[in-house]
Every structure is written in C-alpha cells, then in structure tokens.
ROKOLBA-275389 format. One record per atom (N, C-alpha, C, O): residue number from 1; residue in three letters; atom name; x, y, z. Coordinates in nm, 2 decimals. Layout:
# residues N
SITE k r a x y z
SITE NUM ALA CA X Y Z $
...
END
This chain:
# residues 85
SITE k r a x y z
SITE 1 UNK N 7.66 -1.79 0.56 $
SITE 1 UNK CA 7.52 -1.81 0.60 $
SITE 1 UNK C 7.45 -1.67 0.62 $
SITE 1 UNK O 7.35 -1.64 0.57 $
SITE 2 UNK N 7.53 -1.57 0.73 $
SITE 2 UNK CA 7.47 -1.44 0.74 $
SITE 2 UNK C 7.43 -1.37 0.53 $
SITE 2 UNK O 7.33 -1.30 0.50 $
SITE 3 UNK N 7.50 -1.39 0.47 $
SITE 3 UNK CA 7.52 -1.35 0.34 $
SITE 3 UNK C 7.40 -1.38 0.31 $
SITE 3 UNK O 7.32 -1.28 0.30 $
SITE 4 UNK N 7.36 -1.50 0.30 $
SITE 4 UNK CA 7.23 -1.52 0.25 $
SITE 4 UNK C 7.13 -1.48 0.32 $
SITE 4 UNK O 7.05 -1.39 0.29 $
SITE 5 UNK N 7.12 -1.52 0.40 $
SITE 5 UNK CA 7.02 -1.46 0.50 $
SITE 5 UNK C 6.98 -1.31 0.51 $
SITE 5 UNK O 6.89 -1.27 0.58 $
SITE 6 UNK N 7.04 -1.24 0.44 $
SITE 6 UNK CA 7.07 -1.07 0.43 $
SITE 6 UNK C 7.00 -1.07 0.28 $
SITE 6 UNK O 6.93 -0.98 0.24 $
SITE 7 UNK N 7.04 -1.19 0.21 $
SITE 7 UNK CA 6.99 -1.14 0.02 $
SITE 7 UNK C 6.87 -1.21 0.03 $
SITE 7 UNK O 6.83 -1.24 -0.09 $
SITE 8 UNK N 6.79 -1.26 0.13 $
SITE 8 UNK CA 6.66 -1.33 0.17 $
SITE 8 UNK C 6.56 -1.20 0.26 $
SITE 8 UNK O 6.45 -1.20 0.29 $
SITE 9 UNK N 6.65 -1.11 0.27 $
SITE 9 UNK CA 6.57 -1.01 0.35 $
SITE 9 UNK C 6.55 -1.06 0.50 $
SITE 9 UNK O 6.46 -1.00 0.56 $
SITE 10 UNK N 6.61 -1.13 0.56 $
SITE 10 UNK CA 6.61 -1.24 0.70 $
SITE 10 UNK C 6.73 -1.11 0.78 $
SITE 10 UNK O 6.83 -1.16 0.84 $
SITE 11 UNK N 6.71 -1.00 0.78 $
SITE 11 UNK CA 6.81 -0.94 0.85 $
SITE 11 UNK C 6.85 -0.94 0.98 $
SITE 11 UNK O 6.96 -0.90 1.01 $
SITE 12 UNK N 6.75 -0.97 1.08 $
SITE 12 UNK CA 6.80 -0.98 1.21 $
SITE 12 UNK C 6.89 -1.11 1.21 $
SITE 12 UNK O 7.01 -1.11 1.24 $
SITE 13 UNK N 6.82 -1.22 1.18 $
SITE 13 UNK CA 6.90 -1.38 1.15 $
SITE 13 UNK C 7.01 -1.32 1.08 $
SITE 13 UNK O 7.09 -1.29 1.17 $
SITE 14 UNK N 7.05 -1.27 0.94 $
SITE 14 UNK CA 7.20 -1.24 0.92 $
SITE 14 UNK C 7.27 -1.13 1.00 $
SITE 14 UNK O 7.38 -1.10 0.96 $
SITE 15 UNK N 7.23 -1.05 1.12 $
SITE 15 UNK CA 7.34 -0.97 1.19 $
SITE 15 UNK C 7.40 -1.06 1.29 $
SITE 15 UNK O 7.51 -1.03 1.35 $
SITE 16 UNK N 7.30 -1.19 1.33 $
SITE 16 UNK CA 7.30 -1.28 1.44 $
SITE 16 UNK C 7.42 -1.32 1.41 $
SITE 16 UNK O 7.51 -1.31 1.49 $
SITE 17 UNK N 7.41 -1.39 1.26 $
SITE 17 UNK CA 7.54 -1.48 1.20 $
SITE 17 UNK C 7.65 -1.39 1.21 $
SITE 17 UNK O 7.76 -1.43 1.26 $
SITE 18 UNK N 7.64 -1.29 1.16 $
SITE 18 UNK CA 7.76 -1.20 1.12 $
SITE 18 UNK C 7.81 -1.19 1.24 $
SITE 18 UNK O 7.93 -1.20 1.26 $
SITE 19 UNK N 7.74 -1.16 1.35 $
SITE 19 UNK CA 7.83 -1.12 1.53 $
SITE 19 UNK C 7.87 -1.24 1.60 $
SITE 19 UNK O 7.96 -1.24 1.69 $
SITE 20 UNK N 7.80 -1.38 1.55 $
SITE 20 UNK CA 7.84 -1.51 1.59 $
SITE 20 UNK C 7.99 -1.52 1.53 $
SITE 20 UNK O 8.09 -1.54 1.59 $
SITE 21 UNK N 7.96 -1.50 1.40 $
SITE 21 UNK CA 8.11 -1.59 1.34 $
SITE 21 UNK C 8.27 -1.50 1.37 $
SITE 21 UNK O 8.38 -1.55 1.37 $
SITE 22 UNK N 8.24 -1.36 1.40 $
SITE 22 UNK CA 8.34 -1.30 1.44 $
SITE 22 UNK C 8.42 -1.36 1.58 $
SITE 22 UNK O 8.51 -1.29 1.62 $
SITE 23 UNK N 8.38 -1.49 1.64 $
SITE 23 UNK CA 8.43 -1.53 1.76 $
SITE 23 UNK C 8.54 -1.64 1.68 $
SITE 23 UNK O 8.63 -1.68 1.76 $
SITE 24 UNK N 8.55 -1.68 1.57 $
SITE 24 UNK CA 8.61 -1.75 1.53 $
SITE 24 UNK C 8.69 -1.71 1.45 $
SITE 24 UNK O 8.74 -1.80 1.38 $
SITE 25 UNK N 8.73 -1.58 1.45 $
SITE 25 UNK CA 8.85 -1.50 1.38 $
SITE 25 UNK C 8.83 -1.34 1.40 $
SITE 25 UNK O 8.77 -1.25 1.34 $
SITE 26 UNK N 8.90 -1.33 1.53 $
SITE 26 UNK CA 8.93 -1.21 1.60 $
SITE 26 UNK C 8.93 -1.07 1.54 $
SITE 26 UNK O 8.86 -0.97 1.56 $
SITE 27 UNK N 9.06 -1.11 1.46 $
SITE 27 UNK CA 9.12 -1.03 1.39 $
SITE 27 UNK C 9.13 -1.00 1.26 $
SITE 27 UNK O 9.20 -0.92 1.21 $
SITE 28 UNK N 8.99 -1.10 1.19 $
SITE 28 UNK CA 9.01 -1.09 1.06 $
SITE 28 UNK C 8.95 -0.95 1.01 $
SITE 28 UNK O 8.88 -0.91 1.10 $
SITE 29 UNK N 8.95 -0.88 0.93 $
SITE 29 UNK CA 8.90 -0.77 0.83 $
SITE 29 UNK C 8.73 -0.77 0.82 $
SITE 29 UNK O 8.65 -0.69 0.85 $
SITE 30 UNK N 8.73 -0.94 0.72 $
SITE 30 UNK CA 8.64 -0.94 0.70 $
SITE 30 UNK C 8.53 -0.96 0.78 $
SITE 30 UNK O 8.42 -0.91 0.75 $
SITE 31 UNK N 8.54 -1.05 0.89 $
SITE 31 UNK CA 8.43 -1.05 0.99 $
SITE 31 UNK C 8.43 -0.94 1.12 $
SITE 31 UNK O 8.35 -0.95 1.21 $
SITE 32 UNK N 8.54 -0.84 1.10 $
SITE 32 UNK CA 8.56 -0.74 1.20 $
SITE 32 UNK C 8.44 -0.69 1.10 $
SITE 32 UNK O 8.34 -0.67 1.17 $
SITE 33 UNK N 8.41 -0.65 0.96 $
SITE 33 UNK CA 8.36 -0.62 0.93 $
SITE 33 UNK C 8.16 -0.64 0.90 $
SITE 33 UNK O 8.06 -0.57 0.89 $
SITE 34 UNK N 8.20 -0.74 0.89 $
SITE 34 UNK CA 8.07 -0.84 0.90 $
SITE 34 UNK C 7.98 -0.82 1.04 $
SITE 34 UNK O 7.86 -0.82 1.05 $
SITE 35 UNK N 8.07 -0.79 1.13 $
SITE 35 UNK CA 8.03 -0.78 1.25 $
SITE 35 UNK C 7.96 -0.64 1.27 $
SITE 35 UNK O 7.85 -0.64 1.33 $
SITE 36 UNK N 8.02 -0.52 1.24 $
SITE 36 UNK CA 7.98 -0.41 1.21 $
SITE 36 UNK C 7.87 -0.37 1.17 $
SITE 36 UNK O 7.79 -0.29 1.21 $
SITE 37 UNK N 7.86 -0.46 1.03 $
SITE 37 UNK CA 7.73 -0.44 0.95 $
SITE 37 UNK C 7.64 -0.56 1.01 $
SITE 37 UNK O 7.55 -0.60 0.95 $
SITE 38 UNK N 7.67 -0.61 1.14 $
SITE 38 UNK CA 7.56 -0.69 1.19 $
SITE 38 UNK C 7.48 -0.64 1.33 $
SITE 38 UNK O 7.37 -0.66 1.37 $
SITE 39 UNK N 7.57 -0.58 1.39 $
SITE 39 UNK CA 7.53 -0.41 1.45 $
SITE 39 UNK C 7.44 -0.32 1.42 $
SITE 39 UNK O 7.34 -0.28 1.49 $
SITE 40 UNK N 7.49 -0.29 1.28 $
SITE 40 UNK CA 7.41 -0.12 1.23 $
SITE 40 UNK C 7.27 -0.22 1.18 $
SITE 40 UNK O 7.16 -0.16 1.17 $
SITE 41 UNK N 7.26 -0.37 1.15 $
SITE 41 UNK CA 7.14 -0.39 1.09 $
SITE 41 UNK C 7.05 -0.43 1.24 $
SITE 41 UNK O 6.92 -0.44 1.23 $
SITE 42 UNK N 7.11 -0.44 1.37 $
SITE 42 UNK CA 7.03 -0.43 1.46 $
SITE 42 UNK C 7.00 -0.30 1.53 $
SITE 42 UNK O 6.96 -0.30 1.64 $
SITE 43 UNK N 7.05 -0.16 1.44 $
SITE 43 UNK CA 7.01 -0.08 1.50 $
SITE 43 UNK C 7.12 -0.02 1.62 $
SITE 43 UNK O 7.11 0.09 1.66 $
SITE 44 UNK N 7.22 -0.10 1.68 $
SITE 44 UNK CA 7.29 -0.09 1.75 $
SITE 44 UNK C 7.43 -0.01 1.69 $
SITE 44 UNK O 7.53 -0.06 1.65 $
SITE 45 UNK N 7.40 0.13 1.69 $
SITE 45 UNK CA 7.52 0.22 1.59 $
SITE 45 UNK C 7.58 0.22 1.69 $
SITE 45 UNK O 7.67 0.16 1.64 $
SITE 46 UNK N 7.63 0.24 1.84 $
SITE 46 UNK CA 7.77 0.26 1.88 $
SITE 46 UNK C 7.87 0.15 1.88 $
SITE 46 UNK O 7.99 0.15 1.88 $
SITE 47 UNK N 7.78 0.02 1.88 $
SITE 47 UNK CA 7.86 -0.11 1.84 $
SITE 47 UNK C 7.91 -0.09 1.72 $
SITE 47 UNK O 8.03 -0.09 1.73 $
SITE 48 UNK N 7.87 -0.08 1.61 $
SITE 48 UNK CA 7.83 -0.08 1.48 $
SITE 48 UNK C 7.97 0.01 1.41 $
SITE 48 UNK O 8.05 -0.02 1.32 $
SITE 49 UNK N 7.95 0.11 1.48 $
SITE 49 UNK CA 8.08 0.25 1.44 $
SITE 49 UNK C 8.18 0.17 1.52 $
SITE 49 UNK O 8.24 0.10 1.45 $
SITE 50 UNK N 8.22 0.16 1.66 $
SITE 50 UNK CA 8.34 0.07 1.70 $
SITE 50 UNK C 8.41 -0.01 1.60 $
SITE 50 UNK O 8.52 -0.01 1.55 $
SITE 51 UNK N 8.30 -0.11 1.61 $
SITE 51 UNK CA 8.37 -0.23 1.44 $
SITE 51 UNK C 8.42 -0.19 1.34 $
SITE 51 UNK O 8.53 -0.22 1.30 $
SITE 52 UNK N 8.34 -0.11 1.28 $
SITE 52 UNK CA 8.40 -0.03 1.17 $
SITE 52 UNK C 8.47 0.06 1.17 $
SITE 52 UNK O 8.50 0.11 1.07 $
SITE 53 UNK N 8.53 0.11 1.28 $
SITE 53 UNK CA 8.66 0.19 1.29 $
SITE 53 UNK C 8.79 0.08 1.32 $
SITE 53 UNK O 8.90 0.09 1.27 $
SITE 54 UNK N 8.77 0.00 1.37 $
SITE 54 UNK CA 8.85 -0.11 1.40 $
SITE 54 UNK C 8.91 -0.15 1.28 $
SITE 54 UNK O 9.03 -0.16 1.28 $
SITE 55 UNK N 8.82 -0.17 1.18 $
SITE 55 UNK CA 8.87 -0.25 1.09 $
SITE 55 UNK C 8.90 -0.12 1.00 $
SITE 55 UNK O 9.00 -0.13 0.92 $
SITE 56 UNK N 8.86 -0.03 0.99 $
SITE 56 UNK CA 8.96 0.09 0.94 $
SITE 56 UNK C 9.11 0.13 0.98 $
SITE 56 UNK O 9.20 0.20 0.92 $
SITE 57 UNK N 9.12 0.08 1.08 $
SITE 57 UNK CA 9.25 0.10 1.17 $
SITE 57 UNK C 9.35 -0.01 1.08 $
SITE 57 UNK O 9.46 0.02 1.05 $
SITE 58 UNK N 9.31 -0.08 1.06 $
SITE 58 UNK CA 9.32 -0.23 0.97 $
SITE 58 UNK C 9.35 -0.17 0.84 $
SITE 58 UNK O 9.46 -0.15 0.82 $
SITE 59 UNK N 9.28 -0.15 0.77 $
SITE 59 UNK CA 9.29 -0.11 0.65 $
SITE 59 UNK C 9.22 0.02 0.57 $
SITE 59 UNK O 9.15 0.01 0.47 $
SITE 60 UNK N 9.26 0.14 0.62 $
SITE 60 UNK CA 9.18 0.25 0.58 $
SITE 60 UNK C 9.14 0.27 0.43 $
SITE 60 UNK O 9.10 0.38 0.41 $
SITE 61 UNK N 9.14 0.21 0.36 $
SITE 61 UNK CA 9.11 0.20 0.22 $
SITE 61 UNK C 8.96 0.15 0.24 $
SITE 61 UNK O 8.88 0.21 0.17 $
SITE 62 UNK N 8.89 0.04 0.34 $
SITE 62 UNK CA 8.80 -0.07 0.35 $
SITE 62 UNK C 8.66 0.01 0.28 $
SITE 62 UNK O 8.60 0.06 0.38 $
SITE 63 UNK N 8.60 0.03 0.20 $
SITE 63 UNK CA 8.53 0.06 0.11 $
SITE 63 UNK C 8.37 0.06 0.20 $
SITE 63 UNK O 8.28 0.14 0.24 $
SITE 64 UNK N 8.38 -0.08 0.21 $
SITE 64 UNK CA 8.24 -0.18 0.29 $
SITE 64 UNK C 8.27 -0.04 0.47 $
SITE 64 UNK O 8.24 0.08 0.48 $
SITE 65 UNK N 8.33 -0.10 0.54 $
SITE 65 UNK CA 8.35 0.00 0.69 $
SITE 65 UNK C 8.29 0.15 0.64 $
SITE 65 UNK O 8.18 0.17 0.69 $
SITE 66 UNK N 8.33 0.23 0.57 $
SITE 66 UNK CA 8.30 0.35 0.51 $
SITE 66 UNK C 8.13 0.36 0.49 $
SITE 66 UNK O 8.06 0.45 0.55 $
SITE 67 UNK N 8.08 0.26 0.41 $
SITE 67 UNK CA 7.99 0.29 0.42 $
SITE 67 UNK C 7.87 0.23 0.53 $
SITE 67 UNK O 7.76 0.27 0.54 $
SITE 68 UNK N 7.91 0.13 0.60 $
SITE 68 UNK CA 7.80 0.16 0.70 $
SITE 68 UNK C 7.86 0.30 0.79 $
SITE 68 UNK O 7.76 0.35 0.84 $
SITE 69 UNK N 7.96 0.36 0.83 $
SITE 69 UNK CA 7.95 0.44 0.90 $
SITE 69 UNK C 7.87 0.55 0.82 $
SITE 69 UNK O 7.80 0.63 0.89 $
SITE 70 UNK N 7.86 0.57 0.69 $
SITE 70 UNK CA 7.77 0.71 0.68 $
SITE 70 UNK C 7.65 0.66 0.67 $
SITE 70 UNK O 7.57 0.74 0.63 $
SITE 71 UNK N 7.59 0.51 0.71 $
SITE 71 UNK CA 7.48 0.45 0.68 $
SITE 71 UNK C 7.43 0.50 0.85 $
SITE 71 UNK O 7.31 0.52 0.88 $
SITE 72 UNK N 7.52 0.51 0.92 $
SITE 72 UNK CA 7.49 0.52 1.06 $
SITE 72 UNK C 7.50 0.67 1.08 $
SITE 72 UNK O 7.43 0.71 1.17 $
SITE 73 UNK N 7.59 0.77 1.00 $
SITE 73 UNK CA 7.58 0.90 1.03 $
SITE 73 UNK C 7.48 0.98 1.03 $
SITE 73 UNK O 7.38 0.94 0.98 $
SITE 74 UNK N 7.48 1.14 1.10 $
SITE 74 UNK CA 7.34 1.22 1.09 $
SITE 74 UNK C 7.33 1.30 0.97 $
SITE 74 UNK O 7.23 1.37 0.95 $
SITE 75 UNK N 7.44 1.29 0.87 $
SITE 75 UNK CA 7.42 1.40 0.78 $
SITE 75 UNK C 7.48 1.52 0.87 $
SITE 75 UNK O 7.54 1.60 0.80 $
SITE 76 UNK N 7.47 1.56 1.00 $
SITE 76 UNK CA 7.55 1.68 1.05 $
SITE 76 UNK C 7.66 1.64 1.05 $
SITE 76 UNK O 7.72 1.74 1.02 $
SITE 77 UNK N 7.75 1.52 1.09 $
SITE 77 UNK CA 7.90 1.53 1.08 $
SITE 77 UNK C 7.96 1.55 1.00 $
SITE 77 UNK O 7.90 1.55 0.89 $
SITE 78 UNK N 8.09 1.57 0.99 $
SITE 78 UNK CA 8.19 1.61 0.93 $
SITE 78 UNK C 8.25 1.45 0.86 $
SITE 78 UNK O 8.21 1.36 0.93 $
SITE 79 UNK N 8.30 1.42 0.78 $
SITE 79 UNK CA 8.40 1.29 0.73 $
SITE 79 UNK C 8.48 1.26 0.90 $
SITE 79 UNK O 8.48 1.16 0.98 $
SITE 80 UNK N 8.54 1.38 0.92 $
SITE 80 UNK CA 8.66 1.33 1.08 $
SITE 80 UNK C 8.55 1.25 1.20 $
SITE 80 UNK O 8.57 1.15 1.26 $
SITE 81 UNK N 8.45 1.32 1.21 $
SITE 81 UNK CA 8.35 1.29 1.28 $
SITE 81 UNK C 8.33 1.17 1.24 $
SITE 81 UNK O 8.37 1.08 1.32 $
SITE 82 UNK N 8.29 1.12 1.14 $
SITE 82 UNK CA 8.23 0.99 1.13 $
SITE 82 UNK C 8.32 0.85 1.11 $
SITE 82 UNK O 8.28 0.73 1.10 $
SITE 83 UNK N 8.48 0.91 1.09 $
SITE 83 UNK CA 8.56 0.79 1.05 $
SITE 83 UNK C 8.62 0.80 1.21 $
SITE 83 UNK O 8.70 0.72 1.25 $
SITE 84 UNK N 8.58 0.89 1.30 $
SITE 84 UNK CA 8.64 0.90 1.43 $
SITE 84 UNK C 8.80 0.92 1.44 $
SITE 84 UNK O 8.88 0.85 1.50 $
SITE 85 UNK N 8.84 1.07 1.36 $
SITE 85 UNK CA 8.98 1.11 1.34 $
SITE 85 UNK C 8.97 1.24 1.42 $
SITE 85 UNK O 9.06 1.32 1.43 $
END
C-alpha cells in the first residue's frame, strides 16, 4: 500500500505505511528498508540514516539503503561518512 501511495505522489500517506508495516517484521531487510525511505520522505534524516545503516549491516550490497543515504547526504561527506564506517 505504502508502494502505491508513493507512485500516486501521496508521500507523506506512503512513509506512514512504510513506518507502520515495519512493526510486523522487525527484522526483515525489506521493510527495515521501507522504513528508512519512509523517514527521509518525512524529512526526518537521523531516523532515516539509522534504518538504512541497519539494513546495511544486513546486507551491505543493499542498493535501495545506498541510495537514500546519499539522498540524505550534504555532498561534503566522504562514502565512510555517509555509510557510517
């Protein structure tokens, strides 16, 4: 539902879903990730980088995590800076 609601332009309504549905699978990747990108779309980047390092911890390959963190970076950090290494 967050999914759609994001390809409707409804962005606050899909970060809602995306931080809701993470209570119903802790640990998964994908709504560790979901959750992240439902953060950075409220603006809330220290939530936002948390999640998404989490789920880097998870799987450092994660493509999607990567890029909200440089969606959230200043252009002054470094890569270590922004993946928090």
């Amino acid at each position: 539902m967050g999914a759609a609601h994001l390809a409707l332009n409804h962005e606050e309504e899909a970060a809602k879903l995306f931080l809701e549905a993470l209570q119903y699978n802790l640990e998964d990747e994908k709504a560790l990730c979901n959750c992240a990108l439902g953060y950075f779309l409220l603006g809330q980047e220290s939530e936002a980088r948390y999640y998404a390092q989490k789920v880097l911890s998870k799987n450092p390959v994660n493509t999607n995590a990567y890029v909200i963190l440089i969606g959230i970076s200043t252009g002054e950090e470094t890569l270590e800076d922004v993946i928090g290494k």
